[in-house]
PyMOL Python script that loads the backbone (N, CA, C, O; Angstrom):
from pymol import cmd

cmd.read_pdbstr("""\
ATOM      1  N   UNK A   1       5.962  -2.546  20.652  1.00  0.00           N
ATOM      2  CA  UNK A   1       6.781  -2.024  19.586  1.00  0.00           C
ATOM      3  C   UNK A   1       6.361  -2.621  18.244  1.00  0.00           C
ATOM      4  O   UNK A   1       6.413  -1.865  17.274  1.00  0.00           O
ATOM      5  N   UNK A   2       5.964  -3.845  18.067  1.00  0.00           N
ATOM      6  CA  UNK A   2       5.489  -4.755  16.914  1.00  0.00           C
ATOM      7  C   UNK A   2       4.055  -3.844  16.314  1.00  0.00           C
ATOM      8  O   UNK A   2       3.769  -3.312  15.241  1.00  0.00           O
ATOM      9  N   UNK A   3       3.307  -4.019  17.766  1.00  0.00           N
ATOM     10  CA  UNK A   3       2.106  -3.210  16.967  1.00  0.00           C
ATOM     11  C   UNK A   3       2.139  -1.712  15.896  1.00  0.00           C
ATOM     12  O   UNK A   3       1.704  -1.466  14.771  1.00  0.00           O
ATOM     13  N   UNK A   4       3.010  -0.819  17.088  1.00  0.00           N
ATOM     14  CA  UNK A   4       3.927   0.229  16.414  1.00  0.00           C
ATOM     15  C   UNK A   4       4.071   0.275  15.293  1.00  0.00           C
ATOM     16  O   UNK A   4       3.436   0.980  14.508  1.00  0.00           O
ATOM     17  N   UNK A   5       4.903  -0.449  15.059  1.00  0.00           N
ATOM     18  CA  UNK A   5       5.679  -0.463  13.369  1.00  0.00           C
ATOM     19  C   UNK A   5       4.354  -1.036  12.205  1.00  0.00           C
ATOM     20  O   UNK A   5       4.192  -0.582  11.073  1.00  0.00           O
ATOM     21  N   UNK A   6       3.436  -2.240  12.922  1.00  0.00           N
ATOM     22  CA  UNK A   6       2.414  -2.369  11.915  1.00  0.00           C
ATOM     23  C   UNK A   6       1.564  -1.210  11.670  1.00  0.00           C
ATOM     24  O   UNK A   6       0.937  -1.215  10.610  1.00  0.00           O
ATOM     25  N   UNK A   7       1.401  -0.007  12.627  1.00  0.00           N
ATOM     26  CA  UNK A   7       0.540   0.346  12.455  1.00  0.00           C
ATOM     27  C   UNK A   7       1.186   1.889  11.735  1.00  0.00           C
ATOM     28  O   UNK A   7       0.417   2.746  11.300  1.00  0.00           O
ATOM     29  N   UNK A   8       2.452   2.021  11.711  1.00  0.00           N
ATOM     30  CA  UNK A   8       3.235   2.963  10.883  1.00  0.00           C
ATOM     31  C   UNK A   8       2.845   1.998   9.558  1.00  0.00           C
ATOM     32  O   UNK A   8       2.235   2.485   8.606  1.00  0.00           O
ATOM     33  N   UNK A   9       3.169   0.875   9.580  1.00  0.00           N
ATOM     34  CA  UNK A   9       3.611   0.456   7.955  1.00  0.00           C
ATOM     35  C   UNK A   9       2.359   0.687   7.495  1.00  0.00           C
ATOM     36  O   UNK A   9       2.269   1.367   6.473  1.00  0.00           O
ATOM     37  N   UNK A  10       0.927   0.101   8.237  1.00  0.00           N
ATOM     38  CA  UNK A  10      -0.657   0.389   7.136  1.00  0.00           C
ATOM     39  C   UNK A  10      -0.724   1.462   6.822  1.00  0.00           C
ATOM     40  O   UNK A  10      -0.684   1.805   5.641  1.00  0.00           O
ATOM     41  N   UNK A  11      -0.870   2.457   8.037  1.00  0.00           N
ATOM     42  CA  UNK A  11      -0.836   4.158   7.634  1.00  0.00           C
ATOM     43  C   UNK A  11      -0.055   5.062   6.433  1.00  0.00           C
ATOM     44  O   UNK A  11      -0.660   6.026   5.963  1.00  0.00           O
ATOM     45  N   UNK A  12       1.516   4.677   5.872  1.00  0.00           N
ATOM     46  CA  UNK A  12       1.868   4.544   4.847  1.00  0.00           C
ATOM     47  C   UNK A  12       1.406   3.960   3.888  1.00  0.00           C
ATOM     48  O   UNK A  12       0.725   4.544   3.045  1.00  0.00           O
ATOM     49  N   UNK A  13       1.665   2.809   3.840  1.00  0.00           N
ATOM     50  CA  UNK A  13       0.421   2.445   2.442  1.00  0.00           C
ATOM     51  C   UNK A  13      -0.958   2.747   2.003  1.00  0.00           C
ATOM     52  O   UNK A  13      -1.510   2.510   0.929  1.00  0.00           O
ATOM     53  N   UNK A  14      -1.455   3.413   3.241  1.00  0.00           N
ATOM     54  CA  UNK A  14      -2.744   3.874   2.766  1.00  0.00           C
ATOM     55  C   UNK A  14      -2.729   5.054   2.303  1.00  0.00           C
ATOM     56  O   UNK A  14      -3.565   5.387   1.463  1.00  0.00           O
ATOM     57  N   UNK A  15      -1.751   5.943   2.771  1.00  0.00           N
ATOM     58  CA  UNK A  15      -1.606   7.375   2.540  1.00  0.00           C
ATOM     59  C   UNK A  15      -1.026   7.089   0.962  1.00  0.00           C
ATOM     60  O   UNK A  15      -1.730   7.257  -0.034  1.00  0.00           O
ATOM     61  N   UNK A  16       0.103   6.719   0.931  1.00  0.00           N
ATOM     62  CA  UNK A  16       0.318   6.712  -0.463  1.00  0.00           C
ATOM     63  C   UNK A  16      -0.430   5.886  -1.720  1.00  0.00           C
ATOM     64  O   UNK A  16      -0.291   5.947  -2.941  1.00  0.00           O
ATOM     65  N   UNK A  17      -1.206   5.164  -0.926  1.00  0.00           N
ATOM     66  CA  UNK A  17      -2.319   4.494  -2.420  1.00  0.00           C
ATOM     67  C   UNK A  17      -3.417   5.568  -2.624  1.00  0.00           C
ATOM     68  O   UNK A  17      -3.867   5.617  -3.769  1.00  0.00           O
ATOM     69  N   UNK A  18      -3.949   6.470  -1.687  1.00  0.00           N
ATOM     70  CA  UNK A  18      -4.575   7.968  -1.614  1.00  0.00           C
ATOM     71  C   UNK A  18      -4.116   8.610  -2.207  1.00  0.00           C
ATOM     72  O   UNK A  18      -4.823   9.500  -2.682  1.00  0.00           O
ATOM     73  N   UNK A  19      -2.941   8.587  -2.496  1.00  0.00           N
ATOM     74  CA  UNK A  19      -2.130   9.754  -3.074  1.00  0.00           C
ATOM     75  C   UNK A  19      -2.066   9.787  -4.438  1.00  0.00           C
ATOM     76  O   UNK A  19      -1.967  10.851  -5.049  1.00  0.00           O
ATOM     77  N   UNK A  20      -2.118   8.641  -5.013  1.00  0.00           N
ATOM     78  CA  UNK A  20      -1.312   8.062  -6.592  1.00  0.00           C
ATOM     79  C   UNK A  20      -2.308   7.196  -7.291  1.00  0.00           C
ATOM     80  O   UNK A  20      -2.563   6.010  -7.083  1.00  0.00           O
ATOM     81  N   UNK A  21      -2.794   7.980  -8.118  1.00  0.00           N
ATOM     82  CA  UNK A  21      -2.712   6.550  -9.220  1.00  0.00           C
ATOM     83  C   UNK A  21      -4.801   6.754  -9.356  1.00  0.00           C
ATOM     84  O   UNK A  21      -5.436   7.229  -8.414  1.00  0.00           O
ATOM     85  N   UNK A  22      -5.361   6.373 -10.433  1.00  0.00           N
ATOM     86  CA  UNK A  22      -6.709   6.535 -10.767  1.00  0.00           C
ATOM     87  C   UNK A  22      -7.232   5.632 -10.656  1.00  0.00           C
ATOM     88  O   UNK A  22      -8.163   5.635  -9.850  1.00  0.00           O
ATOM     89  N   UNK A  23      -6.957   4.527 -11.309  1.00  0.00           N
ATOM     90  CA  UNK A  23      -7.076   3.054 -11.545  1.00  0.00           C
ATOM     91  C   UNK A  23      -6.669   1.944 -10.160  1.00  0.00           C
ATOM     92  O   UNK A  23      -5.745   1.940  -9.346  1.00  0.00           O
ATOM     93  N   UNK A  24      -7.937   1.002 -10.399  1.00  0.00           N
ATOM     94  CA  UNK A  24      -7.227   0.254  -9.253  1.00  0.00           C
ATOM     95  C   UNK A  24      -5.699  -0.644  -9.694  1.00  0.00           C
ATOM     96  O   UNK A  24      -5.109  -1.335  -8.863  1.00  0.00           O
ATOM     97  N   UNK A  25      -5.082  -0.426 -11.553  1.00  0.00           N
ATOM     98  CA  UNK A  25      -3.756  -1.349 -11.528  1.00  0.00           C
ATOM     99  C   UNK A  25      -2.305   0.030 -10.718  1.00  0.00           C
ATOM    100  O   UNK A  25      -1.274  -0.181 -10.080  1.00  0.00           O
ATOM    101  N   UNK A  26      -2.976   1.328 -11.193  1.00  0.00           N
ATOM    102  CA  UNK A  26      -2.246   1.904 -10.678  1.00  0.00           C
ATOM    103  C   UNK A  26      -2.023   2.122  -8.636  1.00  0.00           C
ATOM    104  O   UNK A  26      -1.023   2.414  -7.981  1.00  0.00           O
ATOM    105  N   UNK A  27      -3.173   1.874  -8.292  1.00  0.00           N
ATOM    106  CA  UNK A  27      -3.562   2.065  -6.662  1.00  0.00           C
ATOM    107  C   UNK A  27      -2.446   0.835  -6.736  1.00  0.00           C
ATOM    108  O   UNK A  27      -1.271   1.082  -6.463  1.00  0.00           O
ATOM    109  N   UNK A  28      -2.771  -0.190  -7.028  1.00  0.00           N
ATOM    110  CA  UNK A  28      -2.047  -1.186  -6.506  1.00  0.00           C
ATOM    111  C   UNK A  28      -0.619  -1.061  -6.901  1.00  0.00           C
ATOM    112  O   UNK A  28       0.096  -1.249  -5.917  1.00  0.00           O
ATOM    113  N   UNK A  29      -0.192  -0.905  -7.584  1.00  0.00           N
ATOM    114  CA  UNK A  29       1.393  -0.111  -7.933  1.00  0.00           C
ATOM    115  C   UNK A  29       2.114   0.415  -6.726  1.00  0.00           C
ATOM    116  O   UNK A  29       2.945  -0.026  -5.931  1.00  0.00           O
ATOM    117  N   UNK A  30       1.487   1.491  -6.904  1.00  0.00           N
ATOM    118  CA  UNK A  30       2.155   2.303  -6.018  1.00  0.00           C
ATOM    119  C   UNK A  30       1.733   2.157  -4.200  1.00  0.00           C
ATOM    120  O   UNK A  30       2.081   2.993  -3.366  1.00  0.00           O
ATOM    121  N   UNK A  31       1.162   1.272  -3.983  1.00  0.00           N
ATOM    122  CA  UNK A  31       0.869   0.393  -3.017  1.00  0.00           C
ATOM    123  C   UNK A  31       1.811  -0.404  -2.656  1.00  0.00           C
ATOM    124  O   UNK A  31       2.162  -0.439  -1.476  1.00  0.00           O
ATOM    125  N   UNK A  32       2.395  -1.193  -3.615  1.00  0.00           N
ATOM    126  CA  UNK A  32       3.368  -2.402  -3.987  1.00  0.00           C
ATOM    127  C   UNK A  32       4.726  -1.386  -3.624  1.00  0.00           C
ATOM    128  O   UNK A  32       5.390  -1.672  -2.627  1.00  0.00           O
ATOM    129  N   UNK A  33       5.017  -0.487  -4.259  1.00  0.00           N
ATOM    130  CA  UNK A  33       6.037   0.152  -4.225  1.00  0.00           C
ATOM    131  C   UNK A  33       6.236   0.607  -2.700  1.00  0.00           C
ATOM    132  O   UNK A  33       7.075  -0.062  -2.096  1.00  0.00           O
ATOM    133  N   UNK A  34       5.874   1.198  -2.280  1.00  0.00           N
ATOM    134  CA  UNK A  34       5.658   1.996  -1.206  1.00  0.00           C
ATOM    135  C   UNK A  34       5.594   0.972   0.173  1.00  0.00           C
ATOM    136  O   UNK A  34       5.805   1.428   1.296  1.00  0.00           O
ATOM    137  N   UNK A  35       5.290  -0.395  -0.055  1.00  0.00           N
ATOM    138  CA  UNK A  35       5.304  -1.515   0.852  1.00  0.00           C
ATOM    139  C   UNK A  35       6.552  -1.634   1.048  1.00  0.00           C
ATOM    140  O   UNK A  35       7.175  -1.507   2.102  1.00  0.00           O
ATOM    141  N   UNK A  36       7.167  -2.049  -0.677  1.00  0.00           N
ATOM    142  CA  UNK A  36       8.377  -2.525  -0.841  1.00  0.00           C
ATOM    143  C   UNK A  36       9.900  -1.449   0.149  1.00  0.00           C
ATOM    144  O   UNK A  36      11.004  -1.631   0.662  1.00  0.00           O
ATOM    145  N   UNK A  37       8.929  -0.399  -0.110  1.00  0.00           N
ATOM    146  CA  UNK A  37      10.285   0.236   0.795  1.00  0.00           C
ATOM    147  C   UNK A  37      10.082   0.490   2.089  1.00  0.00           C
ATOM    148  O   UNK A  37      11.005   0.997   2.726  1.00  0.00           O
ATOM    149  N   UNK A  38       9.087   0.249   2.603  1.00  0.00           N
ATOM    150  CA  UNK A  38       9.048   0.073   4.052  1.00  0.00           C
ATOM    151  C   UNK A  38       9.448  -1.536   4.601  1.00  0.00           C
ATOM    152  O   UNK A  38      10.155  -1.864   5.555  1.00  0.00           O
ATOM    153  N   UNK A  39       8.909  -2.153   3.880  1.00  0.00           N
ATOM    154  CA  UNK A  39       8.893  -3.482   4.592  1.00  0.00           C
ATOM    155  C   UNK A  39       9.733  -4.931   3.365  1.00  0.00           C
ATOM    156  O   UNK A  39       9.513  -6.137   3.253  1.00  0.00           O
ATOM    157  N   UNK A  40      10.296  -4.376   2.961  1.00  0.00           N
ATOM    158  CA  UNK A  40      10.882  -4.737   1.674  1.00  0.00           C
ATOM    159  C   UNK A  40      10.062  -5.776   0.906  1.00  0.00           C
ATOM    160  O   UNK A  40       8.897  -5.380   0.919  1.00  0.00           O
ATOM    161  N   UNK A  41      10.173  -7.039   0.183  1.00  0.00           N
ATOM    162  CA  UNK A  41       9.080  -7.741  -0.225  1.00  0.00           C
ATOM    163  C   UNK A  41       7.723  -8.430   0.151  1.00  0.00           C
ATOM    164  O   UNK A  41       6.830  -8.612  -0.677  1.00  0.00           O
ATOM    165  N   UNK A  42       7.657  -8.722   1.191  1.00  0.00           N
ATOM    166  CA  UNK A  42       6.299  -8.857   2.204  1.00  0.00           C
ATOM    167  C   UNK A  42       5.762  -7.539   1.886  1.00  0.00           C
ATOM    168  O   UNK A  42       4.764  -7.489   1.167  1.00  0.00           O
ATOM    169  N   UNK A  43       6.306  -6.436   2.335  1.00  0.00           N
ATOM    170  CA  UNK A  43       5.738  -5.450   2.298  1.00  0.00           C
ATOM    171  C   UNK A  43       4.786  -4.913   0.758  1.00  0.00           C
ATOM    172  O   UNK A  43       3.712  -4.312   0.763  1.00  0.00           O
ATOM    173  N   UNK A  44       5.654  -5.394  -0.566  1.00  0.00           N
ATOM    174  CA  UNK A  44       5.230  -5.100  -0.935  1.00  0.00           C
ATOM    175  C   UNK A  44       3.782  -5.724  -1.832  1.00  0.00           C
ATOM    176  O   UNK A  44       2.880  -5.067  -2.351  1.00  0.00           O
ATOM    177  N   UNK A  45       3.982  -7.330  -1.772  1.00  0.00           N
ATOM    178  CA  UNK A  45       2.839  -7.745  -1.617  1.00  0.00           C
ATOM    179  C   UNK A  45       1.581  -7.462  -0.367  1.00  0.00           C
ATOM    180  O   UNK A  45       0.516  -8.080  -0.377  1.00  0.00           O
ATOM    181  N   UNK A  46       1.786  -6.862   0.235  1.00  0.00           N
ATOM    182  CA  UNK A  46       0.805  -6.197   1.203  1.00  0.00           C
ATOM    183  C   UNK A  46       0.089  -5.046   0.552  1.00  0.00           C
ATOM    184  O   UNK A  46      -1.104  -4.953   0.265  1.00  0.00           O
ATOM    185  N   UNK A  47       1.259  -4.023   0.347  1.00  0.00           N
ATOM    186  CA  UNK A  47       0.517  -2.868   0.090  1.00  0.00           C
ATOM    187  C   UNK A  47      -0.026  -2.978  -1.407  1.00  0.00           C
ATOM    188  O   UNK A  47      -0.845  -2.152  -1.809  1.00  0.00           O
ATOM    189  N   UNK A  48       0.498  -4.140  -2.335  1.00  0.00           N
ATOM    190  CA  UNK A  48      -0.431  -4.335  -3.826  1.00  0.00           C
ATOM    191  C   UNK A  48      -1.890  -4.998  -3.473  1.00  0.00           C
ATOM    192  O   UNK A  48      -2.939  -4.574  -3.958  1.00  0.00           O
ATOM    193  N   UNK A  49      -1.810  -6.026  -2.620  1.00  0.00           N
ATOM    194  CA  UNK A  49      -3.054  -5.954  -2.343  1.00  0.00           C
ATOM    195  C   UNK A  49      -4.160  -4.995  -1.693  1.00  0.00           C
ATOM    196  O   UNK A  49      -5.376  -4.897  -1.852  1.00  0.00           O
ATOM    197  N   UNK A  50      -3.025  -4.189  -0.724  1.00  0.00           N
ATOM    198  CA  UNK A  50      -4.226  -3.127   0.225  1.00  0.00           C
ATOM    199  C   UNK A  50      -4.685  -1.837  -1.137  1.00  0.00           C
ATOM    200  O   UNK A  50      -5.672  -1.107  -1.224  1.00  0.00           O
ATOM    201  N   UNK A  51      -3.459  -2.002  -2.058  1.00  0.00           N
ATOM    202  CA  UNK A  51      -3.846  -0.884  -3.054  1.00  0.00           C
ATOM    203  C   UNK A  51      -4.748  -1.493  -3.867  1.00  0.00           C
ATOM    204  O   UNK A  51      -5.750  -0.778  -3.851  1.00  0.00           O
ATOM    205  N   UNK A  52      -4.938  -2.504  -4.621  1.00  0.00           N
ATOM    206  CA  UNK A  52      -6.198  -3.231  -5.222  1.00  0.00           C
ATOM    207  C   UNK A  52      -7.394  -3.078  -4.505  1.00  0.00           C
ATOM    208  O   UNK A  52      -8.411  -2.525  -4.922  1.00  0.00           O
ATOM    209  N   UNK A  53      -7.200  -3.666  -3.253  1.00  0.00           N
ATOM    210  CA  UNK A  53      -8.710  -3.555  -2.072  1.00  0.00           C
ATOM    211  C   UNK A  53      -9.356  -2.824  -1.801  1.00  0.00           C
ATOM    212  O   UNK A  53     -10.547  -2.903  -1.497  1.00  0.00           O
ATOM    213  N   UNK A  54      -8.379  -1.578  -1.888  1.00  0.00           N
ATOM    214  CA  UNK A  54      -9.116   0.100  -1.588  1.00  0.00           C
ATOM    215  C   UNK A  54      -9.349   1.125  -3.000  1.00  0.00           C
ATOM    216  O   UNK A  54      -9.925   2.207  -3.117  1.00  0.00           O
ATOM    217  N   UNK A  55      -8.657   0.294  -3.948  1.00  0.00           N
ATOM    218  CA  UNK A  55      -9.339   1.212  -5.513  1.00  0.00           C
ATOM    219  C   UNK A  55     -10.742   0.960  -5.863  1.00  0.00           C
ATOM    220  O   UNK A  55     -11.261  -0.154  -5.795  1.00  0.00           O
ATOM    221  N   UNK A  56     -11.502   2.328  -6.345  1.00  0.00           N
ATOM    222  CA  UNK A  56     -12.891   2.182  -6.614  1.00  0.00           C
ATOM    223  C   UNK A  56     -12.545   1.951  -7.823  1.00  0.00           C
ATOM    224  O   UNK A  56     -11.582   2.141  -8.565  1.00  0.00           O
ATOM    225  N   UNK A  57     -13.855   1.363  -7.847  1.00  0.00           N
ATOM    226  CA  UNK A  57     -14.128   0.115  -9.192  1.00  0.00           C
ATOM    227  C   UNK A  57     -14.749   1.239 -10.410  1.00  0.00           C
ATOM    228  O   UNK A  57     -15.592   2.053 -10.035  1.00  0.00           O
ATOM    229  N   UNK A  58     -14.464   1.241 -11.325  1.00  0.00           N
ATOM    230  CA  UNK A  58     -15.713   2.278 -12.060  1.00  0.00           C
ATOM    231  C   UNK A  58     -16.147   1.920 -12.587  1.00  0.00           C
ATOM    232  O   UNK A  58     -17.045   2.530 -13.167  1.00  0.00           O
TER     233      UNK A  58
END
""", "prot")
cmd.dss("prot")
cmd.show_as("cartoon", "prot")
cmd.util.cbc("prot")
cmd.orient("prot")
């Protein structure tokens, strides 16, 4: 069940840092956000970093 839910929570944050934002301050935003409401603050330092990690650089 643990794995489960981790692997719902990455799949969300990845979908929505895909979704939003041009820039890697914006990827990470809405990364942050989108953590935050799945996994409340952990979460959302997760998904600001997974949204930084996965924005292309230009």
């Amino acid at each position: 069940m643990k794995r489960l839910a981790i692997a719902l929570f990455v799949a969300a944050a990845l979908t929505s840092v895909a979704a939003c934002g041009t820039t890697r301050s914006e990827k990470a935003a809405t990364g942050a956000v989108a953590g935050a409401v799945v996994a409340g603050p952990v979460g959302a330092v997760v998904g600001g970093v997974a949204g930084a990690a996965l924005a292309k650089p230009k």
